[in-house]
C-alpha positions in Angstrom: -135.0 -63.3 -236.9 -134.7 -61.2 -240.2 -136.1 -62.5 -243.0 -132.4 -62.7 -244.9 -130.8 -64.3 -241.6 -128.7 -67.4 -241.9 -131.3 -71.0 -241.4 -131.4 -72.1 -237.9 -130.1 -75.5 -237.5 -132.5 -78.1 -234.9 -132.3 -80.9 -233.2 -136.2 -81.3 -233.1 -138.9 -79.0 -234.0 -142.6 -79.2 -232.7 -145.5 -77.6 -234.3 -147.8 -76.4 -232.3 -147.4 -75.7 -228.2 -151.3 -77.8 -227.4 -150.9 -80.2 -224.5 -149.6 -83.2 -226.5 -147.0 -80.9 -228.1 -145.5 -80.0 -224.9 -145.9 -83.0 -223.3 -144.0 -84.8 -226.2 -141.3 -81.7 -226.0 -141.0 -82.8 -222.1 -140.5 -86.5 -223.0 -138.5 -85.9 -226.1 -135.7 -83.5 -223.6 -135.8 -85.4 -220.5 -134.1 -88.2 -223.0 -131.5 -86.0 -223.7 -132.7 -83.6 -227.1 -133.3 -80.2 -227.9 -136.3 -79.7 -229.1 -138.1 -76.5 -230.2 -142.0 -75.7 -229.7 -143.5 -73.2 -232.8 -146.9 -72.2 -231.2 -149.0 -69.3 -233.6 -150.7 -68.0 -230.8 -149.1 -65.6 -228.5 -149.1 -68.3 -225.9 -148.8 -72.0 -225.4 -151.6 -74.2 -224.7 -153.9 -75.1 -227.6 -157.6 -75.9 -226.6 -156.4 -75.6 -223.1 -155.7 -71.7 -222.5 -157.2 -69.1 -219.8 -157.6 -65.5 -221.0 -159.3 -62.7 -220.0 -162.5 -61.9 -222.0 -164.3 -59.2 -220.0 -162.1 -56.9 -217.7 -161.5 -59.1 -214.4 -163.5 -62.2 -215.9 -161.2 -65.0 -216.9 -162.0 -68.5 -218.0 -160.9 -71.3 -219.6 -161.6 -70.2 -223.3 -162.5 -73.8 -224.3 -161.3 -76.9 -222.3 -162.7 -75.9 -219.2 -162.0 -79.4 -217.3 -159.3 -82.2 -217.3 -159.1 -85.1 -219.4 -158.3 -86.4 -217.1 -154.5 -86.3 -217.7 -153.1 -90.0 -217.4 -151.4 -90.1 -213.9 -148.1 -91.1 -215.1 -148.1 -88.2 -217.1 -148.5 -85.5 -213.9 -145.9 -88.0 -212.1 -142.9 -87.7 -214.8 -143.6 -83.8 -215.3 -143.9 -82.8 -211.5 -147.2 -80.7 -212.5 -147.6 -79.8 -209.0 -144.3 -78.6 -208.7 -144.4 -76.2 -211.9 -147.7 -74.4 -209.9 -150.4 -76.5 -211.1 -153.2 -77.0 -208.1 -156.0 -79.1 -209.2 -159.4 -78.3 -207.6 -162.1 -81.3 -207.3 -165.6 -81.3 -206.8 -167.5 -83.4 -204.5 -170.4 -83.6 -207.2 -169.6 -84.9 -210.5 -172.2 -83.8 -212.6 -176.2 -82.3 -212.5 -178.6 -83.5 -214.9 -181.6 -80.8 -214.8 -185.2 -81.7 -215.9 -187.8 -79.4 -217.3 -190.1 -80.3 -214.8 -188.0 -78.8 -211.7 -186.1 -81.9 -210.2 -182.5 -82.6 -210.8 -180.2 -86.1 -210.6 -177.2 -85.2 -208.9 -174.3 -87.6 -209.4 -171.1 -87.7 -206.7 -167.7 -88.7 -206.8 -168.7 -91.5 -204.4 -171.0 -94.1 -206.5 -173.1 -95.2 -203.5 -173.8 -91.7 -202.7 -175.1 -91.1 -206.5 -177.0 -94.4 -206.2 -178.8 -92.9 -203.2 -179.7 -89.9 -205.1 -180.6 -92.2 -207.9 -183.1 -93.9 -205.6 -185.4 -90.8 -205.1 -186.0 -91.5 -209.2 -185.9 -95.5 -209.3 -185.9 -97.9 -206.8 -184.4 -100.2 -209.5 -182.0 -97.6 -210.8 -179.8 -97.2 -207.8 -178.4 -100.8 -207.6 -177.7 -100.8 -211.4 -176.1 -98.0 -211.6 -173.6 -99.0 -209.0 -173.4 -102.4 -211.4 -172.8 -100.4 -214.1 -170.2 -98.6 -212.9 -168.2 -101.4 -211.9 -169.1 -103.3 -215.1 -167.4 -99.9 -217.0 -164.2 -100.3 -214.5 -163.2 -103.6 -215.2 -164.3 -104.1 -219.2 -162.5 -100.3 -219.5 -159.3 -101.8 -217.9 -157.9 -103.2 -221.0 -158.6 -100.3 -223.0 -156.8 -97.9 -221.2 -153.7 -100.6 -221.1 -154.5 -100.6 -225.4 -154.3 -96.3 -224.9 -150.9 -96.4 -223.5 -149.3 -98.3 -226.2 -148.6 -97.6 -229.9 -150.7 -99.7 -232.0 -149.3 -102.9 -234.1 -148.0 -102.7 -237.3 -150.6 -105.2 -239.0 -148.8 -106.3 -242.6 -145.3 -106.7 -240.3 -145.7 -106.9 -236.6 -142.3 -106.9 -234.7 -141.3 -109.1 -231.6 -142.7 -105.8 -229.4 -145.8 -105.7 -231.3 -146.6 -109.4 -230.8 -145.5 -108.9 -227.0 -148.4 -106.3 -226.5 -150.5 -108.0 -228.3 -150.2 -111.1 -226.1 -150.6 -108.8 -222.8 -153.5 -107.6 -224.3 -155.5 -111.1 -225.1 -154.1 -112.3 -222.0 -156.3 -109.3 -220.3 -159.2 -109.6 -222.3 -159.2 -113.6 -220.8 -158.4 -112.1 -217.5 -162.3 -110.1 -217.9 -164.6 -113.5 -217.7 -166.8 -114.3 -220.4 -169.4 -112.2 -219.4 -167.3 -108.9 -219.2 -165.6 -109.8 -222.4 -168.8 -110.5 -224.4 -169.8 -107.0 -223.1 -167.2 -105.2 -224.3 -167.0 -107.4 -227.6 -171.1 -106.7 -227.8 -171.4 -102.7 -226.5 -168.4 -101.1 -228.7 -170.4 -101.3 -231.8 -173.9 -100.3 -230.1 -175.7 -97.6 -229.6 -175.1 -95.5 -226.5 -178.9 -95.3 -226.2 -179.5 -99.1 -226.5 -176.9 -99.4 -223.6 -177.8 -97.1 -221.3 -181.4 -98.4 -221.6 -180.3 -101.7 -221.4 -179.9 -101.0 -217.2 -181.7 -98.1 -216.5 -185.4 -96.8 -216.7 -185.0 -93.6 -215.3 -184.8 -90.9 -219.1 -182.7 -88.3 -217.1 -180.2 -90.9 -215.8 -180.1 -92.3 -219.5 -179.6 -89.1 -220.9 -176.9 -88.2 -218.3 -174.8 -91.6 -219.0 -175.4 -91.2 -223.1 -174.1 -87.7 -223.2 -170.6 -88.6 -222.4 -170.9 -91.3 -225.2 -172.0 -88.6 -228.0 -169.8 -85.5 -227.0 -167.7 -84.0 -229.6 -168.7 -86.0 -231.7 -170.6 -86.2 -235.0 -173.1 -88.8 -233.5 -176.5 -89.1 -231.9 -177.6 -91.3 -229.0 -179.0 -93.9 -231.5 -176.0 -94.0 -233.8 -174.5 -97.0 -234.2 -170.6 -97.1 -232.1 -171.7 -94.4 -230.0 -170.8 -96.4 -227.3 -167.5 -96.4 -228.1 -167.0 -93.1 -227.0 -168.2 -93.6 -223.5 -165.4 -96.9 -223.3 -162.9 -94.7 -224.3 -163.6 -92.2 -221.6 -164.3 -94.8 -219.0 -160.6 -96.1 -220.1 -159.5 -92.9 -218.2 -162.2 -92.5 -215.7 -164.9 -95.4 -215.0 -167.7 -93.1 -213.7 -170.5 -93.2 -216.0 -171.0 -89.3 -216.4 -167.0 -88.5 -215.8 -165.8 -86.7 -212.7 -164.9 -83.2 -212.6 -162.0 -81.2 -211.9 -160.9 -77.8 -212.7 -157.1 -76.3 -212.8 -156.8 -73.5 -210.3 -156.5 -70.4 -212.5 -158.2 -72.5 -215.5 -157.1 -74.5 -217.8 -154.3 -72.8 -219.3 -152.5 -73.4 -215.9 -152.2 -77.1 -216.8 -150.2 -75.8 -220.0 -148.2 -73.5 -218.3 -147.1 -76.1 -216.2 -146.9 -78.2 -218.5 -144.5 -75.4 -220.8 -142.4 -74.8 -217.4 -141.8 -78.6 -217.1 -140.3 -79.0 -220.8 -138.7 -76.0 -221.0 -136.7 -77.1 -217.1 -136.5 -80.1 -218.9 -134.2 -78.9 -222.0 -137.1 -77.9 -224.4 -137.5 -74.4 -226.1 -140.8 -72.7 -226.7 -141.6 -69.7 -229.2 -144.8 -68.2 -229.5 -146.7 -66.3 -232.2 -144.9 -67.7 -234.8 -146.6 -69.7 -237.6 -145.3 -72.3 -239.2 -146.6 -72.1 -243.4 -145.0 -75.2 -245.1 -142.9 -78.2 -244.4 -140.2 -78.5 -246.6 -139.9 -82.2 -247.9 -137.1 -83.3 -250.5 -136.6 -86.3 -251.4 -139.3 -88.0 -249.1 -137.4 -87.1 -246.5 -138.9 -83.6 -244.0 -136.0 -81.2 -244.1 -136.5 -78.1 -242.4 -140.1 -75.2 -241.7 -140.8 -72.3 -243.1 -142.3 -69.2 -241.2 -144.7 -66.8 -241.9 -142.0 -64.3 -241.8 -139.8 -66.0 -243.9 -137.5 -67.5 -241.6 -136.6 -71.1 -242.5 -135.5 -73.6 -239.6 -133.9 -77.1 -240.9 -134.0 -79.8 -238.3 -133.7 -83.6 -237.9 -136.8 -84.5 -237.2 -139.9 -82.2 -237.0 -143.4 -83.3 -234.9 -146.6 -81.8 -235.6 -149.3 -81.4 -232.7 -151.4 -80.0 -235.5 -154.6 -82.1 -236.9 -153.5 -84.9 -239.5 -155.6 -83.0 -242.0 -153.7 -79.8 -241.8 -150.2 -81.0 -241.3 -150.4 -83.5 -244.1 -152.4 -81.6 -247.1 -151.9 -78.1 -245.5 -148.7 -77.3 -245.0 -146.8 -80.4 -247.8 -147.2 -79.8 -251.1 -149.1 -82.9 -252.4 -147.1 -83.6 -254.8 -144.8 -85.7 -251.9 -147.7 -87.9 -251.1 -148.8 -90.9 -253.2 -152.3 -89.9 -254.7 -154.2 -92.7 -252.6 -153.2 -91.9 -249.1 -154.0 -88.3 -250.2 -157.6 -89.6 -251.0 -157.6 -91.3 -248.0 -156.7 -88.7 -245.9 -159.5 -86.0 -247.8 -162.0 -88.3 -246.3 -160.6 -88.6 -242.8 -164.1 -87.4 -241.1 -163.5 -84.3 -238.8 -166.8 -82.9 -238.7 -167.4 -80.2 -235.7 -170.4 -80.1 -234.3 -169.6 -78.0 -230.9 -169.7 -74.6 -229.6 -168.8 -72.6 -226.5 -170.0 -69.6 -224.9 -168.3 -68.0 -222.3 -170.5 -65.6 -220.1 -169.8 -62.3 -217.4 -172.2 -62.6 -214.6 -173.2 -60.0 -211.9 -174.6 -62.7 -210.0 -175.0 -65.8 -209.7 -178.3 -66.8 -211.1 -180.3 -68.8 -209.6 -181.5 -72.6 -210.6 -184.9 -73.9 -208.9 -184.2 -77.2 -209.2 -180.4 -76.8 -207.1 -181.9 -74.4 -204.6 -181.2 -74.3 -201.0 -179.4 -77.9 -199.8 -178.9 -78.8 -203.7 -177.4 -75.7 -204.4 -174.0 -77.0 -203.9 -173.8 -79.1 -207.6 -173.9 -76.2 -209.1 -170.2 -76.8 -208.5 -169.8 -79.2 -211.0 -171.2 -79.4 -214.1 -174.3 -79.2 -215.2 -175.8 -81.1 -218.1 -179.0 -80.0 -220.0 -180.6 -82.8 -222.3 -182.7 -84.4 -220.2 -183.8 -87.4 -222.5 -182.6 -89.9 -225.2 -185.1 -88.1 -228.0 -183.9 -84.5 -226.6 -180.4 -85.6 -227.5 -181.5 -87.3 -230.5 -183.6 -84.3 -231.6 -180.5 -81.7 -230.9 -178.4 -84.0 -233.7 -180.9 -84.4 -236.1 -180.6 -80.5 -236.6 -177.3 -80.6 -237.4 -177.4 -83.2 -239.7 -179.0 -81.0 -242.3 -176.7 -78.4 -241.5 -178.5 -76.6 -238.7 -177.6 -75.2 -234.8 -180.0 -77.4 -232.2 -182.9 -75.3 -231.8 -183.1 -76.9 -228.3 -179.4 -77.7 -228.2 -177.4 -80.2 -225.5 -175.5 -78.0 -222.9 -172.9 -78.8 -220.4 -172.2 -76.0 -218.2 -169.7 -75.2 -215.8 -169.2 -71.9 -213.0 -165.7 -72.2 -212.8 -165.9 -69.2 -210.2 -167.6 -71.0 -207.7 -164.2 -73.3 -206.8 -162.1 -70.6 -208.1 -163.2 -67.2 -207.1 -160.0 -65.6 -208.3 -161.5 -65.7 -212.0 -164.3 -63.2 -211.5 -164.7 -60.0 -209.1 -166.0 -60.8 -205.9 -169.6 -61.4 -206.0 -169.5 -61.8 -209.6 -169.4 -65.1 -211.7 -168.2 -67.1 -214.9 -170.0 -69.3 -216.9 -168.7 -71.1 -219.3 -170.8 -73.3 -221.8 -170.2 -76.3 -224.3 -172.8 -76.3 -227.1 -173.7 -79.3 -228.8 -174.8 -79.5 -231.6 -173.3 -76.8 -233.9 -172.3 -78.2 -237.3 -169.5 -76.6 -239.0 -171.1 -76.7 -242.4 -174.4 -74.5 -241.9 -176.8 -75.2 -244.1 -178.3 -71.4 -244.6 -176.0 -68.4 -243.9 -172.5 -68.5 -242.5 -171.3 -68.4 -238.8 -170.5 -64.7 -238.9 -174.0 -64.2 -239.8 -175.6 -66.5 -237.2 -173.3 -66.6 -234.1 -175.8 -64.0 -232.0 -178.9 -66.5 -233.6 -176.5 -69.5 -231.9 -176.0 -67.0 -228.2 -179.4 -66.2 -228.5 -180.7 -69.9 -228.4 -178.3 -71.1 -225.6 -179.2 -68.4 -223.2 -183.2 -69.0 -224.0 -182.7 -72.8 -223.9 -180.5 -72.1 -220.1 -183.3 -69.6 -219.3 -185.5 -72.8 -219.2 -183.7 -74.1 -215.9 -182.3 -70.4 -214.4 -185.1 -67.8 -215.1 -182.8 -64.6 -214.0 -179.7 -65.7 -215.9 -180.5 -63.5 -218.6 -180.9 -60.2 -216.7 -177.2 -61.2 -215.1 -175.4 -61.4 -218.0 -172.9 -58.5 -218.5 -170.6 -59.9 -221.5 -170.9 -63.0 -223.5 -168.0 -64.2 -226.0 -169.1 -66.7 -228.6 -166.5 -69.8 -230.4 -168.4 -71.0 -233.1 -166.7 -73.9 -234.9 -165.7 -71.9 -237.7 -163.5 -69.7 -234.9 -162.3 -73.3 -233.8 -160.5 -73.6 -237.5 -159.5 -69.8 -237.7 -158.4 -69.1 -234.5 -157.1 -72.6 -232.4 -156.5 -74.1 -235.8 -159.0 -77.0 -235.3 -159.7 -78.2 -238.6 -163.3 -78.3 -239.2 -163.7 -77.2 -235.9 -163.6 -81.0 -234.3 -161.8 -80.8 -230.9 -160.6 -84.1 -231.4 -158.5 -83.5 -234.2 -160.9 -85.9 -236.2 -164.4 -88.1 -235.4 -163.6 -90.9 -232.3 -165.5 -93.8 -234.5 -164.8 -97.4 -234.9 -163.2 -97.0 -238.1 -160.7 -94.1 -236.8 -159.9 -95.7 -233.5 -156.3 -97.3 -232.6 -154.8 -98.9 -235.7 -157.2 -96.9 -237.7 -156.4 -93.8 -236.2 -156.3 -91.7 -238.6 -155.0 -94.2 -241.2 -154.7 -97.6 -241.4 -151.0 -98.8 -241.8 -150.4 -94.7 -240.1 -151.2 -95.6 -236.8 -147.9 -95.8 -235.5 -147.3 -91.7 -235.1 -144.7 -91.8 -238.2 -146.2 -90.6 -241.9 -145.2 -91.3 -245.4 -142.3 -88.5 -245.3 -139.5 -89.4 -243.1 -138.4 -88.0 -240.4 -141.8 -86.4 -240.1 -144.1 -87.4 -236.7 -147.4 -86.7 -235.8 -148.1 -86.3 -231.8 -151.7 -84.5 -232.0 -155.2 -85.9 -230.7 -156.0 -86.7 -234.3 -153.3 -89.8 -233.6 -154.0 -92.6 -231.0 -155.8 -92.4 -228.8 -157.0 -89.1 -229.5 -159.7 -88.7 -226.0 -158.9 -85.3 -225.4 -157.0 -83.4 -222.4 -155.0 -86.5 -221.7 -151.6 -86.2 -222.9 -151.6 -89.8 -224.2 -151.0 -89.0 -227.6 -148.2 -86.8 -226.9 -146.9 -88.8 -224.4 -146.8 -92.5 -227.0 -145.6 -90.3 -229.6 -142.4 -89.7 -227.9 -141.5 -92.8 -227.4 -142.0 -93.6 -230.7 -140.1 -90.6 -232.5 -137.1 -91.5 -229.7 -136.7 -95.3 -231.3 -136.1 -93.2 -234.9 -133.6 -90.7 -233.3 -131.3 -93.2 -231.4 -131.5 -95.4 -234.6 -130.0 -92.4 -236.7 
């Protein structure tokens, strides 16, 4: 549209096309609205996008495996039936040591407790206790992820109601479960994990998922929140795995075909530059090109930081929740390199009859100080000099992303700190390439010698290019005092904001796990109370 054209009148606009902005659009259209996605990028999708980034190598840029989604989510959508195939593994996760051996986890928890045994004869049993101590003390968390959280000053009738179910759960765990949960939400993952297990590569395995993403070592204090949350979704104590055939940016385009069927509109590579607010109340958007689009009510997928103090002028905002918001933490501390291989190189420790992990993912960090070491770095503004990996070969399960014969790797980094201490990340994102492939050399001697492209996100290209504030994947630190009616506010909880008629739907709201589509999916529900009261 021409820069002098005549404003284009909305029902519903969403910024941003990530997974919770389309599945909000899906929700928000089945119920009867118009809505219209603005995505910057030339396509839809957010952190969850497959591109080409060596001729015939595609991966999934970032994201590169589910959530996983909530169920309901893939039910109400018909995922399947907009093209999306999702492609299991029958081995979760494995953990490589320095010394050769490796602790391969299944799908199956008996079958990972027999592999478990070859480490601990003690191990096995408690891990299988563990898991089943995660299932049922996770149970009520993932019922508290599904709901929007209470208004504390005011609760209504609804409020109370879910707050009922919820105690009435928490009774329904036994004391022993609920002392658990009370006791291991504030711990350290480290503390936890060694509370059952003796075995350093098994602790290290189960503390990663507890510290990923997130600005927080093994020994921090609430790390073990983290690893509830996730167990909220999936109870397995490393996470399962499973990939989206053609990567990850097939679970967006599904998830774009199933709004769009559903009544939605999508636009891509158009950026949205400022909200306009009068009165308190959100009128309309502004584009980069000038365009300006009023609408009823306008949704932003976008981090709180950047919808909030980025595109409002302050002056709407009172002064405090301004402050408030400047120290909402959102501190990046992850990476990802994406690798071209001519072959597939080879690991000692999954050789042979073990060779067939190298399916799933594969985690390098093989002990609580390794972990703790990595973050230390990056408190003081450094890359990990030994840094925590989790690795995926997407190409194995799906050949179609590389030439036959050839392979994809695709690496998270962890930790990389936004903030460098020395130098920028312009300057030291071949230093940061350079360490992971030495560090992967470690466990695969002939990877380097394999390697015919490499593309390298540094957390700076998280901000600039996926618009990740910060570079944090989560739209903002998943810590005790940003979880549920904290999240990201407290009293702004509830997806709404201080300027009417303006919603938040993004993972920087609750819960905010990641490739779920919870956020999204609570948000609309909230947003359509608003519209059938106007």
């Amino acid at each position: 549209m021409a820069q002098n054209s005549p404003r284009a009148n909305h029902d519903v606009v969403i910024i941003g096309g990530g997974h919770n902005g389309l599945v909000t659009a899906f929700y928000l259209a089945r119920a009867g609205h118009k809505p219209l996605v603005l995505e910057r990028r030339p396509q839809p999708g957010g952190a969850a996008v497959t591109e080409e980034f060596h001729p015939g190598f595609r991966c999934s840029i970032l994201s590169h495996s589910a959530g996983p989604l909530r169920p309901q989510i893939i039910s109400d959508m018909q995922l399947e039936k907009h093209g999306l195939k999702m492609l299991a593994t029958e081995t979760s996760l494995a953990a490589l040591s320095p010394d050769g051996r490796a602790l391969i986890f299944y799908d199956e928890v008996n079958k990972s407790a027999k592999e478990i045994a070859g480490f601990s004869s003690k191990d096995a049993p408690r891990f299988v206790d563990f898991q089943q101590a995660l299932a049922r003390i996770s149970s009520p968390i993932a019922d508290l992820m599904a709901v929007t959280p209470p208004n504390i000053d005011e609760p209504s009738k609804g409020d109370v109601w879910e707050m009922l179910k919820t105690g009435r759960a928490l009774r329904g765990l036994g004391k022993k479960d609920l002392y658990r949960l009370l006791r291991w939400g504030p711990m350290a993952v480290a503390d936890l994990v060694s509370e059952f297990f003796e075995t350093e590569l098994l602790r290290a395995a189960v503390a990663a998922r507890g510290i990923f993403g997130t600005f927080l070592g093994p020994w921090s204090a609430g790390s073990s929140l983290a690893l509830l949350l996730r167990a909220a979704g999936d109870p397995h104590p490393v996470g399962t795995t499973q990939f989206a055939a053609g990567g990850m940016g097939a679970l967006t385009q599904a998830m774009g075909s199933a709004a769009q069927q559903a009544g939605a509109e999508i636009r891509c590579g158009v950026e949205v530059i400022e909200i306009r607010v009068k009165d308190g109340v959100a009128t309309g958007l502004i584009l980069s090109n000038g365009e300006e689009i009023s609408a009823r009510a306008i949704v932003s997928n976008a981090d709180p930081r950047r919808t909030l103090l980025g595109l409002i002028d302050p002056i709407h905002l009172a002064p405090n929740f301004v402050a408030k918001l400047q120290h909402y933490r959102m501190p990046g501390t992850l990476a990802k390199i994406n690798l071209a291989l001519s072959v597939l190189p080879t690991f000692p420790a999954l050789s042979a009859e073990r060779k067939h992990a190298l399916a799933g993912r594969i985690h390098i960090g093989p002990d609580i100080d390794y972990l703790e070491h990595a973050f230390d770095d990056s408190k003081y503004g450094n890359f990990s000099s030994h840094p925590v990996l989790e690795v995926v070969i997407p190409s194995l399960t799906d050949p179609q992303l590389a030439p036959s014969g050839r392979h994809v790797m695709s690496i998270y980094v962890q930790y990389a700190p936004y903030k460098l201490k020395n130098g920028d990340w312009e300057s030291q994102r071949t230093h940061l390439c350079d360490t992971v492939i030495k560090t992967l050399a470690e466990y695969a001697p002939d990877l380097p010698k394999s390697i015919l492209h490499h593309q390298i996100i540094t957390p700076k290209d998280l901000e600039d290019t996926y618009g990740l504030t910060g570079g944090h994947i989560f739209h903002g630190e998943l810590a005790l005092d940003q979880f549920f009616t904290m999240r990201p506010l407290l009293g702004w909880a509830r997806y709404r904001t201080p300027i009417k008629n303006l919603f938040l739907c993004g993972s920087g709201t609750h819960p905010g796990t990641g490739l779920t589509g919870a956020s999204g999916a609570n948000a609309a529900r909230e947003i359509l109370k608003d519209l059938r009261g106007k």
